[in-house]
PDB file of the backbone (N, CA, C, O) and the ligand in Angstrom, with CONECT records:
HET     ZN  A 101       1
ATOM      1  N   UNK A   1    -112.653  72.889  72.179  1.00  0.00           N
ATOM      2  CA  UNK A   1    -112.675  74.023  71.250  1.00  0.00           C
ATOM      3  C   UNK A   1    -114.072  74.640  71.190  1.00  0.00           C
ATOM      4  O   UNK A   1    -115.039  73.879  71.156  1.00  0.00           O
ATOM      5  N   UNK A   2    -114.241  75.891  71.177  1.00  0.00           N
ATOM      6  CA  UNK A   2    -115.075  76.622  71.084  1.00  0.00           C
ATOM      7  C   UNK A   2    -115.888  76.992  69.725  1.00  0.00           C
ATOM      8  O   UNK A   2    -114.996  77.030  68.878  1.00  0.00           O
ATOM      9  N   UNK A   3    -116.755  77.197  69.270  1.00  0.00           N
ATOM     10  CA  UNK A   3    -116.990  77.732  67.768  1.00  0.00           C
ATOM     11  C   UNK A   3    -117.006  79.278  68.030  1.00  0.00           C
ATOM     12  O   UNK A   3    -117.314  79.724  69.136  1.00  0.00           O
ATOM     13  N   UNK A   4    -116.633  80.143  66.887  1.00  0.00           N
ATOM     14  CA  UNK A   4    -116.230  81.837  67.221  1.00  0.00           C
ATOM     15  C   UNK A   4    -117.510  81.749  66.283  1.00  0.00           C
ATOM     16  O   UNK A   4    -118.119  80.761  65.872  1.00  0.00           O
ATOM     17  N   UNK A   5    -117.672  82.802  66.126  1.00  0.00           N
ATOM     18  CA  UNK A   5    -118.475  83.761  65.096  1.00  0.00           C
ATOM     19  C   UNK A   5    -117.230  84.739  64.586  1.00  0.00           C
ATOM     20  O   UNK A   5    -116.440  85.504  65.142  1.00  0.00           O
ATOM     21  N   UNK A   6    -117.506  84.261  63.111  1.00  0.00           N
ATOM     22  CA  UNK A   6    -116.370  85.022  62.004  1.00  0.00           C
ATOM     23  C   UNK A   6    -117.163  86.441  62.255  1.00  0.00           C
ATOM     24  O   UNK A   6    -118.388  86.556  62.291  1.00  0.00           O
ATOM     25  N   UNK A   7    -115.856  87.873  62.480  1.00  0.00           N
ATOM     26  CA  UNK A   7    -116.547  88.917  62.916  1.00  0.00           C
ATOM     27  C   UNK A   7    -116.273  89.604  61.393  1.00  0.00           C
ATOM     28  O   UNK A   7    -116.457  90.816  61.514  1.00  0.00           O
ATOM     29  N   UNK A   8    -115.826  89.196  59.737  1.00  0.00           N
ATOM     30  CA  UNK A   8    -116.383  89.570  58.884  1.00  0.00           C
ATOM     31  C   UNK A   8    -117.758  89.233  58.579  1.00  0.00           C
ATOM     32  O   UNK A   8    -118.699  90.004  58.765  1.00  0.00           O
ATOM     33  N   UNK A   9    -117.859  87.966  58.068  1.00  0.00           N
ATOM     34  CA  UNK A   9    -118.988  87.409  57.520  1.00  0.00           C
ATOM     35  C   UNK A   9    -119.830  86.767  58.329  1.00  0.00           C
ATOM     36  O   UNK A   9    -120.782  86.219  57.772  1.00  0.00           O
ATOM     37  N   UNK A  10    -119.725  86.660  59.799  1.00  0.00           N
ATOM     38  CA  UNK A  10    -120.684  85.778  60.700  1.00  0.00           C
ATOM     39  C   UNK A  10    -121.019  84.224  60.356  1.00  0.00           C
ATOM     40  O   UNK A  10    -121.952  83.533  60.763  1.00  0.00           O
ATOM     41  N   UNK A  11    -119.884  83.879  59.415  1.00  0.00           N
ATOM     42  CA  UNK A  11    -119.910  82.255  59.800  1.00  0.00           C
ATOM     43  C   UNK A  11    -119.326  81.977  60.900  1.00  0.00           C
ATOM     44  O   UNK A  11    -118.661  82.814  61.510  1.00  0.00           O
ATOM     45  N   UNK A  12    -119.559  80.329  61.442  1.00  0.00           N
ATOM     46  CA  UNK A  12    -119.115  79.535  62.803  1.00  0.00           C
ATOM     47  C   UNK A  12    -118.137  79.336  62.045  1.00  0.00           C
ATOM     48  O   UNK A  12    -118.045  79.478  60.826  1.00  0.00           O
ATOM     49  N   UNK A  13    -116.862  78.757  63.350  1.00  0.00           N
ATOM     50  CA  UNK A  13    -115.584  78.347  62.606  1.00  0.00           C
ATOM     51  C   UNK A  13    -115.004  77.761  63.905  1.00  0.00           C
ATOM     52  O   UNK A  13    -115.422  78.129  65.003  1.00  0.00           O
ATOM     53  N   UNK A  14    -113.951  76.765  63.748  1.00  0.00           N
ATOM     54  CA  UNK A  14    -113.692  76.471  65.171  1.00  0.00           C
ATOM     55  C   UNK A  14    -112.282  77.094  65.011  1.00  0.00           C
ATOM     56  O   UNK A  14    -111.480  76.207  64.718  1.00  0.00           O
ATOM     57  N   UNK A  15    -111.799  78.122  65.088  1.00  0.00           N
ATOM     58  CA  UNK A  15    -109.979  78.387  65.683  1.00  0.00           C
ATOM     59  C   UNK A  15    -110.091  79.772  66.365  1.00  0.00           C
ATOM     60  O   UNK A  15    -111.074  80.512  66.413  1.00  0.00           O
ATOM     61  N   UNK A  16    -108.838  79.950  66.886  1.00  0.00           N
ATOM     62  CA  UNK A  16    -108.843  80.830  68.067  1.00  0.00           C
ATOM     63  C   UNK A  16    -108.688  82.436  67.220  1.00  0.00           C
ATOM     64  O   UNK A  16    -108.391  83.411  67.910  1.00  0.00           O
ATOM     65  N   UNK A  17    -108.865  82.572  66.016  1.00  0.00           N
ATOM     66  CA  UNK A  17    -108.803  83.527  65.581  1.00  0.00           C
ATOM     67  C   UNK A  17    -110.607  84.442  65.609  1.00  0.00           C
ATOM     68  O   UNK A  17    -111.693  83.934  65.889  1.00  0.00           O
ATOM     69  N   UNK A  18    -110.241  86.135  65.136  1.00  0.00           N
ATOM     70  CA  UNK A  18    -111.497  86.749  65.164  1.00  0.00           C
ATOM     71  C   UNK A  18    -112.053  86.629  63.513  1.00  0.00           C
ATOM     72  O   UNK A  18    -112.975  87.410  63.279  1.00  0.00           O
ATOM     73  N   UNK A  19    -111.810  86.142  62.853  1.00  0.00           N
ATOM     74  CA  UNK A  19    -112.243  85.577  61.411  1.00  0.00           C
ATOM     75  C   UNK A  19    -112.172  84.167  60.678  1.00  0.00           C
ATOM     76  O   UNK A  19    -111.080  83.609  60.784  1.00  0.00           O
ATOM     77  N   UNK A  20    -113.048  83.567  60.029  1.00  0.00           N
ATOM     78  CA  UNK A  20    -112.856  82.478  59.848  1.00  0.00           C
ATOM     79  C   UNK A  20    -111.484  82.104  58.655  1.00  0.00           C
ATOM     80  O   UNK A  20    -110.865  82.946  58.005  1.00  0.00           O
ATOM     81  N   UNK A  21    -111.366  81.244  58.643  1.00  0.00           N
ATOM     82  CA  UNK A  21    -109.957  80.935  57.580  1.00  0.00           C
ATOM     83  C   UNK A  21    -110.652  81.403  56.147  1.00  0.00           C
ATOM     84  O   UNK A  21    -109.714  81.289  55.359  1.00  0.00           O
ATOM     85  N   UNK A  22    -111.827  81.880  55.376  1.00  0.00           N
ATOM     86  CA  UNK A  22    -112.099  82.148  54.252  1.00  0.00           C
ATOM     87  C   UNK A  22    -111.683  83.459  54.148  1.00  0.00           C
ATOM     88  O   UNK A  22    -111.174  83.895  53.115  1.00  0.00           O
ATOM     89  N   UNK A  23    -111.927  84.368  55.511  1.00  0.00           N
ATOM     90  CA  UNK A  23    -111.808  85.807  55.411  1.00  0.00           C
ATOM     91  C   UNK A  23    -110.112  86.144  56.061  1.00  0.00           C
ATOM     92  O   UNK A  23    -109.451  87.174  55.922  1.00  0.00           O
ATOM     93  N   UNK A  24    -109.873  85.305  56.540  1.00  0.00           N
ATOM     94  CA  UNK A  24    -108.043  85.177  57.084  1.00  0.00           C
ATOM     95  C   UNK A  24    -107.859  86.084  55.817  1.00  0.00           C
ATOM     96  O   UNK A  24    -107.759  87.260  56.168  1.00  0.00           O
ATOM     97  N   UNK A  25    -107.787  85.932  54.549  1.00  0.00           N
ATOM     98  CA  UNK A  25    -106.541  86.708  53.436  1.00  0.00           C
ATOM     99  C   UNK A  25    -107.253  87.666  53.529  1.00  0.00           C
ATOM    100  O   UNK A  25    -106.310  88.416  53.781  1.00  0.00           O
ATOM    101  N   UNK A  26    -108.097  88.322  53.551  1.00  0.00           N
ATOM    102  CA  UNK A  26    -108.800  89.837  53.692  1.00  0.00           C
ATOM    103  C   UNK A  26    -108.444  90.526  54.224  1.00  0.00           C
ATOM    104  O   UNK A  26    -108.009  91.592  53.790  1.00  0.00           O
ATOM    105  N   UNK A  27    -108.498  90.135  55.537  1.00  0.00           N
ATOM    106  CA  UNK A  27    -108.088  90.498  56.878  1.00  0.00           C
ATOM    107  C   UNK A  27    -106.485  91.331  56.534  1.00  0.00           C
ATOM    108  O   UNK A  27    -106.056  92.484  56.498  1.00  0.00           O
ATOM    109  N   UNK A  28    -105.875  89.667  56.287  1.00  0.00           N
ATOM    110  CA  UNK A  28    -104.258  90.359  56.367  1.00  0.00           C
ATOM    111  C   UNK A  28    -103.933  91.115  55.080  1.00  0.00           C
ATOM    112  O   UNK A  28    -102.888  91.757  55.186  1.00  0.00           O
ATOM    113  N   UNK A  29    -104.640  91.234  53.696  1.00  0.00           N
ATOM    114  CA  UNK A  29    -104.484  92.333  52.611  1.00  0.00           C
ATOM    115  C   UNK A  29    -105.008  93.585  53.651  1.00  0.00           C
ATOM    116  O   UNK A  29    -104.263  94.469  54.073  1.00  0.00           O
ATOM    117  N   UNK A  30    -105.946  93.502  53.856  1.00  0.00           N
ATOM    118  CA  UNK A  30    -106.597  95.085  54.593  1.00  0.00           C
ATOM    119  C   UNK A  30    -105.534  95.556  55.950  1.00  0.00           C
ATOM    120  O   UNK A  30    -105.096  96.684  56.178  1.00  0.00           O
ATOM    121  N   UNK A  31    -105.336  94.472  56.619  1.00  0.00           N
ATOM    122  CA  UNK A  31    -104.215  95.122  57.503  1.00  0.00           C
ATOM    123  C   UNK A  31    -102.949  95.693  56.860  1.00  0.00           C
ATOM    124  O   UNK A  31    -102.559  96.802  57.227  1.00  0.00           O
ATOM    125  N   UNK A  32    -102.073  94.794  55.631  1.00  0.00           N
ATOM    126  CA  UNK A  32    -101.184  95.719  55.051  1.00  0.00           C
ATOM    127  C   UNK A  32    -101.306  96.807  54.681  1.00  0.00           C
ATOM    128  O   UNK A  32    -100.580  97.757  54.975  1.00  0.00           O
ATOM    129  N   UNK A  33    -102.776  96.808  53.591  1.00  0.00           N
ATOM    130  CA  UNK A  33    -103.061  98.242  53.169  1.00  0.00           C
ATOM    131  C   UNK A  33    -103.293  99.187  54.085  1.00  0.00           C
ATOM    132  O   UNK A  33    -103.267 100.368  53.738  1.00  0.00           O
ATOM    133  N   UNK A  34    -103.611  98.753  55.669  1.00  0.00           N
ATOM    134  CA  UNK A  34    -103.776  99.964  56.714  1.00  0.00           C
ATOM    135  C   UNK A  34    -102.319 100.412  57.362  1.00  0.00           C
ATOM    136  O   UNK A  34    -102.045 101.521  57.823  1.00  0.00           O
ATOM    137  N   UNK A  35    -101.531  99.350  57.282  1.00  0.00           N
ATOM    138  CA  UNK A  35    -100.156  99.964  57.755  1.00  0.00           C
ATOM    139  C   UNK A  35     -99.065 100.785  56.859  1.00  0.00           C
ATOM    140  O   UNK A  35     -98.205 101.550  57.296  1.00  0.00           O
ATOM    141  N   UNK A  36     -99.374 100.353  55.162  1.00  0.00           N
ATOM    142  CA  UNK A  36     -98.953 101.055  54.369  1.00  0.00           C
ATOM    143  C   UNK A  36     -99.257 102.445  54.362  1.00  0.00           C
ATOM    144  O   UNK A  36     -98.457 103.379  54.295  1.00  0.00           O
ATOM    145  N   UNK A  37    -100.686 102.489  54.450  1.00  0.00           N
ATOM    146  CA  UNK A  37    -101.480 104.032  54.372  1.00  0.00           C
ATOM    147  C   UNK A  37    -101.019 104.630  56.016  1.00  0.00           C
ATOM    148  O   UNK A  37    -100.935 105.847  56.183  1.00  0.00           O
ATOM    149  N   UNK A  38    -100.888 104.184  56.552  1.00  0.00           N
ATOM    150  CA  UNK A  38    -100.769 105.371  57.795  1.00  0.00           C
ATOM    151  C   UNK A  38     -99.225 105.305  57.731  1.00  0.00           C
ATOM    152  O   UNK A  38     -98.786 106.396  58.094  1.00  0.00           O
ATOM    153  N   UNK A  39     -98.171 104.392  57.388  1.00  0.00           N
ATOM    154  CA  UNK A  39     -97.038 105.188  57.298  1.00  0.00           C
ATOM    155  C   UNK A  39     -96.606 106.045  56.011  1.00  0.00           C
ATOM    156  O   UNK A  39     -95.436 106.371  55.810  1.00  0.00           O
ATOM    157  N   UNK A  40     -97.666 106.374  55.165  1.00  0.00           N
ATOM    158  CA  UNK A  40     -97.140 107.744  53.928  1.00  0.00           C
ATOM    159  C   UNK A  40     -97.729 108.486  54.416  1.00  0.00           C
ATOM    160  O   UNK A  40     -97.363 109.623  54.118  1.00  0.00           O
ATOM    161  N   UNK A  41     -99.089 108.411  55.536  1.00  0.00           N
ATOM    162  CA  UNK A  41    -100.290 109.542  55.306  1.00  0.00           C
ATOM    163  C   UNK A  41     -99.960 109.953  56.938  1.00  0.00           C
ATOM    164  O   UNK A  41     -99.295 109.219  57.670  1.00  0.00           O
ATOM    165  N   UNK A  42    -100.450 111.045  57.301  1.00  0.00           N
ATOM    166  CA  UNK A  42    -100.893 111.157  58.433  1.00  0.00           C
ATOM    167  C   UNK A  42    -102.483 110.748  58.930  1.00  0.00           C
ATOM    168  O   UNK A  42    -103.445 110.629  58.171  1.00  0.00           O
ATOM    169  N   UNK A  43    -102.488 110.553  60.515  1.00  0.00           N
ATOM    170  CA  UNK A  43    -103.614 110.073  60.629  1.00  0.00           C
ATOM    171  C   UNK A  43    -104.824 110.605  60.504  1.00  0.00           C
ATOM    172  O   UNK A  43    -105.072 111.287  61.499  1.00  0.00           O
ATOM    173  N   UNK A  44    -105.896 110.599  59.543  1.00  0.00           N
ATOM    174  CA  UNK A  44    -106.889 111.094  59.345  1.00  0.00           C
ATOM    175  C   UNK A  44    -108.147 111.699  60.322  1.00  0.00           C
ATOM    176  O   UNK A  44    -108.601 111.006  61.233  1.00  0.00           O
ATOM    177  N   UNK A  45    -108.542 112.757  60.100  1.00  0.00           N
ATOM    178  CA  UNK A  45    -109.662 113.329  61.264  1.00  0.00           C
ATOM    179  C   UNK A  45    -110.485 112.378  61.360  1.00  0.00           C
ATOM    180  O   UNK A  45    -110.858 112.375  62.534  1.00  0.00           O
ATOM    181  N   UNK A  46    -111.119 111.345  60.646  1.00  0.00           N
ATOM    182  CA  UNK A  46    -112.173 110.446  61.058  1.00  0.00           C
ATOM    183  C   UNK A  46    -111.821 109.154  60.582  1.00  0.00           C
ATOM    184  O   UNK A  46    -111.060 108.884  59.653  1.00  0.00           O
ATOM    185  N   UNK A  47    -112.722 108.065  61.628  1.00  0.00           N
ATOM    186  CA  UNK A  47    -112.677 106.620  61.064  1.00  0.00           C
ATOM    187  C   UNK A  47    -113.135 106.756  59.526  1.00  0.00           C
ATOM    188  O   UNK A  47    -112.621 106.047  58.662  1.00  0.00           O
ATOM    189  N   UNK A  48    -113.958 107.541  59.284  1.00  0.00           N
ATOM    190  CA  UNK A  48    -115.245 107.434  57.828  1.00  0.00           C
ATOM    191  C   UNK A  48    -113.885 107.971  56.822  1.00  0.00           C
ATOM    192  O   UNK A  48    -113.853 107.387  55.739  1.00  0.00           O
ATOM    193  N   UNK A  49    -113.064 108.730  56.988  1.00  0.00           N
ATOM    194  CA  UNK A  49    -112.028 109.161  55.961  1.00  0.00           C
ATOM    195  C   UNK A  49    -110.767 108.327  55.897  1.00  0.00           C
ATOM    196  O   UNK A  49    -110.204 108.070  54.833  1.00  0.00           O
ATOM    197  N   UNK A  50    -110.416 107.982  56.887  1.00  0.00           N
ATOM    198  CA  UNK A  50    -109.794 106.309  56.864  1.00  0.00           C
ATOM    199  C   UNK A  50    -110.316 105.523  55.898  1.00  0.00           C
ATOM    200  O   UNK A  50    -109.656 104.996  55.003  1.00  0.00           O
ATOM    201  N   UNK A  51    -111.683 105.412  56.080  1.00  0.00           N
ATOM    202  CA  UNK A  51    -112.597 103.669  55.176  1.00  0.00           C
ATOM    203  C   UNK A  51    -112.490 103.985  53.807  1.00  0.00           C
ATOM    204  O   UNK A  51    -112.336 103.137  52.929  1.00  0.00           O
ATOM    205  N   UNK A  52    -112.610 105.780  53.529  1.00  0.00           N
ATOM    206  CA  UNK A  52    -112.668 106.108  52.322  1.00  0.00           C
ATOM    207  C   UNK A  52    -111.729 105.985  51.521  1.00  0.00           C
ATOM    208  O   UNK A  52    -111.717 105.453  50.412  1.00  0.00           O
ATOM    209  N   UNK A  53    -110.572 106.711  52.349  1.00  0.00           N
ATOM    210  CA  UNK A  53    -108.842 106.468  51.512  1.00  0.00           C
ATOM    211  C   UNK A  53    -108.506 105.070  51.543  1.00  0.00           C
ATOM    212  O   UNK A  53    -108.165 104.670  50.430  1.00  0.00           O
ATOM    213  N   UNK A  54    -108.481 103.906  52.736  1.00  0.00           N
ATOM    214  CA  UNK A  54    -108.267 102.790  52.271  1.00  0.00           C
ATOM    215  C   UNK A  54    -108.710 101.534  51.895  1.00  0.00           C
ATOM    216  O   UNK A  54    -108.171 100.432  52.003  1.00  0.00           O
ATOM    217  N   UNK A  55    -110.268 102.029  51.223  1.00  0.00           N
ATOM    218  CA  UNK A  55    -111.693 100.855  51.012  1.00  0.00           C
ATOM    219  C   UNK A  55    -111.770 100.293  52.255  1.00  0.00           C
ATOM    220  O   UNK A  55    -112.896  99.807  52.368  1.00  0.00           O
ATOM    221  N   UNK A  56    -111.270 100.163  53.015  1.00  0.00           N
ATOM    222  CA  UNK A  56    -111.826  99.250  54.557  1.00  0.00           C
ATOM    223  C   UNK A  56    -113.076  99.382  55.026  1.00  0.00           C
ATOM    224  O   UNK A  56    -113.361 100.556  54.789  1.00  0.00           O
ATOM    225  N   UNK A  57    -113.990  98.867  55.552  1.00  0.00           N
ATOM    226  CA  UNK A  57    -115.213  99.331  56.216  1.00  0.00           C
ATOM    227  C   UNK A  57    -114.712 100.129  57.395  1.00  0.00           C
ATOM    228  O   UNK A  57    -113.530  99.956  57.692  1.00  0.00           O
ATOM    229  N   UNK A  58    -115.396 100.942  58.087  1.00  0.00           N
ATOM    230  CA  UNK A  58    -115.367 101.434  59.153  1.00  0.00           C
ATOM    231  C   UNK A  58    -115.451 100.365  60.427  1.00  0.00           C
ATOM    232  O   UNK A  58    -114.625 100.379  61.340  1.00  0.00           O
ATOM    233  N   UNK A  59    -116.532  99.466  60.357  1.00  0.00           N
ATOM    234  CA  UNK A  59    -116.549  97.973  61.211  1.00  0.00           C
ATOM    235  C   UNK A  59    -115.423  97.597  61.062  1.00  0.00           C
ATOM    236  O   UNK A  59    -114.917  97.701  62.179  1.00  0.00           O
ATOM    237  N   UNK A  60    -114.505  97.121  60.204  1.00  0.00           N
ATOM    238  CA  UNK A  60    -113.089  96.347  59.963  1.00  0.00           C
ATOM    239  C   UNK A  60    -111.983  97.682  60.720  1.00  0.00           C
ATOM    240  O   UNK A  60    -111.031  97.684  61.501  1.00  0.00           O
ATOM    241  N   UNK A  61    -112.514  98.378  60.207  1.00  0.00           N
ATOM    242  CA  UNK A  61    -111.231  99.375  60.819  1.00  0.00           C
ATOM    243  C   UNK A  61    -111.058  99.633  62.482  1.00  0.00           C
ATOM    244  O   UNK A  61    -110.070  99.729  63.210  1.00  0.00           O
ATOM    245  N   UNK A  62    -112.473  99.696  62.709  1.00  0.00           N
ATOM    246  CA  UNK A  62    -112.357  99.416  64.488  1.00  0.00           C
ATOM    247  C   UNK A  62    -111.758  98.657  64.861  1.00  0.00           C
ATOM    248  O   UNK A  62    -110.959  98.731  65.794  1.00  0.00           O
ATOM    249  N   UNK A  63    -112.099  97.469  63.997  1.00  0.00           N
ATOM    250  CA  UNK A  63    -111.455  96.002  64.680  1.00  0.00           C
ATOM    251  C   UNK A  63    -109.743  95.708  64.641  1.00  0.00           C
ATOM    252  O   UNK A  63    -108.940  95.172  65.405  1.00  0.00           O
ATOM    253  N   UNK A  64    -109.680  96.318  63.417  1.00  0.00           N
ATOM    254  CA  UNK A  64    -108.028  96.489  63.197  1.00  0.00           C
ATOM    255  C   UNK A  64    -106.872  97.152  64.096  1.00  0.00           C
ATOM    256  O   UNK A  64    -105.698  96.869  64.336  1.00  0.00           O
ATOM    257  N   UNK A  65    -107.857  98.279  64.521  1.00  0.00           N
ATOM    258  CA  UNK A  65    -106.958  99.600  65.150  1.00  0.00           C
ATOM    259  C   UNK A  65    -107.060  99.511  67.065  1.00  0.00           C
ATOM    260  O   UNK A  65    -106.530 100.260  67.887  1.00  0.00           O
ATOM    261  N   UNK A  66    -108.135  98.043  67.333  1.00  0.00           N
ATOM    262  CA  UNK A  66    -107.602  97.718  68.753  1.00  0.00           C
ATOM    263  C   UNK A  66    -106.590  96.542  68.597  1.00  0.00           C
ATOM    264  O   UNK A  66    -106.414  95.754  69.526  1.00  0.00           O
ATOM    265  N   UNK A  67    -106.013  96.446  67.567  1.00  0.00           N
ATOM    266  CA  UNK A  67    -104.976  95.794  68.006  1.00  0.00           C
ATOM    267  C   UNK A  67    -103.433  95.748  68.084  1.00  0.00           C
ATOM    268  O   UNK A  67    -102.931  96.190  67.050  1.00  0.00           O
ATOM    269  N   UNK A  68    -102.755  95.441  68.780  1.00  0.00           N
ATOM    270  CA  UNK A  68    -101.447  96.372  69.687  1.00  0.00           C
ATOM    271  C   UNK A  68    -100.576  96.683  68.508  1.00  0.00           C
ATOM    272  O   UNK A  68     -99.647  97.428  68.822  1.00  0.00           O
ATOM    273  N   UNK A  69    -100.602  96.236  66.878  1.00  0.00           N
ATOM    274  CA  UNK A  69    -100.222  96.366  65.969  1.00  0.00           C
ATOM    275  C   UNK A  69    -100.281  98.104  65.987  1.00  0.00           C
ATOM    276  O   UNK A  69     -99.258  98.662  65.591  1.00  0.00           O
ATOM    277  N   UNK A  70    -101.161  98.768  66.324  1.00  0.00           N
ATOM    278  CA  UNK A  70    -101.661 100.085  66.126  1.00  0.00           C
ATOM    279  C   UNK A  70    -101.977 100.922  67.342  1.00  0.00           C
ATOM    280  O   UNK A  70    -102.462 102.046  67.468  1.00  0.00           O
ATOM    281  N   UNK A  71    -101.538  99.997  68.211  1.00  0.00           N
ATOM    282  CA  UNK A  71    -101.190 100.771  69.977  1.00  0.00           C
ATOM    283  C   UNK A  71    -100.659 102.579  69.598  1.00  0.00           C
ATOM    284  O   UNK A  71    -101.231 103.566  70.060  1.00  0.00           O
ATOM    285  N   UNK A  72     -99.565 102.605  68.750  1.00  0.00           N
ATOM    286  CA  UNK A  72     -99.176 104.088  68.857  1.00  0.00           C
ATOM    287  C   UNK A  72    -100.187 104.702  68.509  1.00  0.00           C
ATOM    288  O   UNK A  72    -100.152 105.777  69.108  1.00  0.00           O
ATOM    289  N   UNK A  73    -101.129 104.643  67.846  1.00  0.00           N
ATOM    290  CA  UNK A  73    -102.463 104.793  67.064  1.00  0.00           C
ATOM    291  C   UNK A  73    -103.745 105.285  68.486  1.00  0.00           C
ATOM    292  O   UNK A  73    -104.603 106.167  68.536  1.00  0.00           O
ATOM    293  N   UNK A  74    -103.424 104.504  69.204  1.00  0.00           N
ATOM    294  CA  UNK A  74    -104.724 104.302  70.421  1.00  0.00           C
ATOM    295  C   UNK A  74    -104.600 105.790  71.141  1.00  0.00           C
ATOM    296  O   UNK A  74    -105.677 106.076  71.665  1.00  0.00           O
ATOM    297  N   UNK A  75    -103.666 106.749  71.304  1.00  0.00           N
ATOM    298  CA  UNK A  75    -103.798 107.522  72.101  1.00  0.00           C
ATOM    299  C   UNK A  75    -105.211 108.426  71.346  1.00  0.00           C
ATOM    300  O   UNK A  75    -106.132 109.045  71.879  1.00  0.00           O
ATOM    301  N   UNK A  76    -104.835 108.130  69.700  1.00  0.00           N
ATOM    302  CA  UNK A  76    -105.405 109.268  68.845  1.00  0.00           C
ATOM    303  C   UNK A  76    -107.386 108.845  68.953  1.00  0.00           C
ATOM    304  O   UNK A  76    -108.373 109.547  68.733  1.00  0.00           O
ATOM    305  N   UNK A  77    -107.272 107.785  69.271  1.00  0.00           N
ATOM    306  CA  UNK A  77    -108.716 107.332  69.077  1.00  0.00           C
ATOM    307  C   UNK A  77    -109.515 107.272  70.865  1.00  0.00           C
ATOM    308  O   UNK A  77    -109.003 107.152  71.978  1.00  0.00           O
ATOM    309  N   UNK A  78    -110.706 107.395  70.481  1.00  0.00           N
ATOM    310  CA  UNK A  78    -111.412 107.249  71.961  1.00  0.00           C
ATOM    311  C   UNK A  78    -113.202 106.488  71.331  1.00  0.00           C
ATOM    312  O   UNK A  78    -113.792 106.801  70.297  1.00  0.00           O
ATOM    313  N   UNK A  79    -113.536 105.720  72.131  1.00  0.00           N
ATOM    314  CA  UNK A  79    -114.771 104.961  72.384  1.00  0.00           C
ATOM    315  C   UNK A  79    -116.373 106.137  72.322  1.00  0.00           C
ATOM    316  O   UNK A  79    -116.802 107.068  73.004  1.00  0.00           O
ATOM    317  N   UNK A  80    -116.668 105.634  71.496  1.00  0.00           N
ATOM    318  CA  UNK A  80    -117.885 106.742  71.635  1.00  0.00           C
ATOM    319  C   UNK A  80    -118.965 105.311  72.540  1.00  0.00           C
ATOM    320  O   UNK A  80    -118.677 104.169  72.898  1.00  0.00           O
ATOM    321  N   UNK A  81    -120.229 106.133  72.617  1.00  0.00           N
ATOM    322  CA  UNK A  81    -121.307 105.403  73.939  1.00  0.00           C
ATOM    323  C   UNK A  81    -121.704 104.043  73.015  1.00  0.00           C
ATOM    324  O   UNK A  81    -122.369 103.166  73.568  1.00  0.00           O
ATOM    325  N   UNK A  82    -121.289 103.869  71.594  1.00  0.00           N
ATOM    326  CA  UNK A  82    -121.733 102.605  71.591  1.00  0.00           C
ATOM    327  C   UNK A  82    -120.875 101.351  71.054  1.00  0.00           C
ATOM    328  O   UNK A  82    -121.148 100.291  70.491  1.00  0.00           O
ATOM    329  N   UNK A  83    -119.550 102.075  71.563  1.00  0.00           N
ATOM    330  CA  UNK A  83    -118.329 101.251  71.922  1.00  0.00           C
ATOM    331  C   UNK A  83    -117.921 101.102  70.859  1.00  0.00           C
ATOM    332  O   UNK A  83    -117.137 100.159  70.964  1.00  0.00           O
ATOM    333  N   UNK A  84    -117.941 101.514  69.592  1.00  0.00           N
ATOM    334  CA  UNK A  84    -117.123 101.940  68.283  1.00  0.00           C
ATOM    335  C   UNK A  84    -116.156 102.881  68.669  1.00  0.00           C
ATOM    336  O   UNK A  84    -116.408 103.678  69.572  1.00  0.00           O
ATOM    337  N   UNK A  85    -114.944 102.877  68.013  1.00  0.00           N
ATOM    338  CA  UNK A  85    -113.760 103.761  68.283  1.00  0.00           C
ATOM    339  C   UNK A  85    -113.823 104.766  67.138  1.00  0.00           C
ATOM    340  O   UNK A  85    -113.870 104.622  65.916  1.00  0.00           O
ATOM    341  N   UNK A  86    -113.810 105.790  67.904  1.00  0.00           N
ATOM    342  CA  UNK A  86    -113.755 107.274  66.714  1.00  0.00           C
ATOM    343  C   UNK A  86    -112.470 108.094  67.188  1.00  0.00           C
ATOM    344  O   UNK A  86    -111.789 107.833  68.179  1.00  0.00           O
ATOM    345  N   UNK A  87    -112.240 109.325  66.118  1.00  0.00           N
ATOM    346  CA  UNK A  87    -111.082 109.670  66.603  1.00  0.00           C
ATOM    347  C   UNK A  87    -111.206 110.971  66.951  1.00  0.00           C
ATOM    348  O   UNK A  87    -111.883 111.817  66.365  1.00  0.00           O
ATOM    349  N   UNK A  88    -110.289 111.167  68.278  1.00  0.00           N
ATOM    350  CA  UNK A  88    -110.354 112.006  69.279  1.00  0.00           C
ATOM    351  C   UNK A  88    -109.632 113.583  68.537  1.00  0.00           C
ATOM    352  O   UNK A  88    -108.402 113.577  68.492  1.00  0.00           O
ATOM    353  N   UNK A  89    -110.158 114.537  68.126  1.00  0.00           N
ATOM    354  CA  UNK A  89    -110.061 115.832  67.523  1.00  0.00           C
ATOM    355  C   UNK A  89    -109.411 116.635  67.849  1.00  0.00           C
ATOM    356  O   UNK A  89    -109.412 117.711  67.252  1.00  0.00           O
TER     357      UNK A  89
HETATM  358 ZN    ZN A 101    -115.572  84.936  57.621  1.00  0.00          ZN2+
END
């Protein structure tokens, strides 16, 4: 087993997840609240108006929205040069 770096809080942790088990319930409250909000809302012109309407950080929201949970999502977004995902206009 490997130790990760928790990519909320930057504690070590040993499981195959991208957060440690303290930030696990965060994670999955903030992912509901992101799937709730994009199926009433349409998708917002920016990551920063995303974080605003659903308290998420903008860091958490990157991390959320590469995953295949939010694939229909990926066409709308594109990589800026320092590999943060912003959304494509
Ligand atoms: Zn953590």
């Amino acid at each position: 087993m490997e130790l990760n770096k928790c990519k909320r809080c930057g504690a070590f942790f040993v499981t195959d997840n991208c957060v440690c088990p303290n930030c696990e319930p965060k994670d999955t409250i903030e992912l509901s609240k992101l799937k709730d909000f994009l199926s009433e809302n349409s998708f917002p012109n920016s990551i920063e108006s995303l974080s605003f309407d659903t308290g998420i950080t903008t860091k958490n929201l990157n991390r959320f929205l590469e995953q295949k949970d939010f694939s229909s999502f990926s066409s709308l977004l594109q990589s800026d040069n320092s590999g943060n995902l912003g959304i494509r206009l």
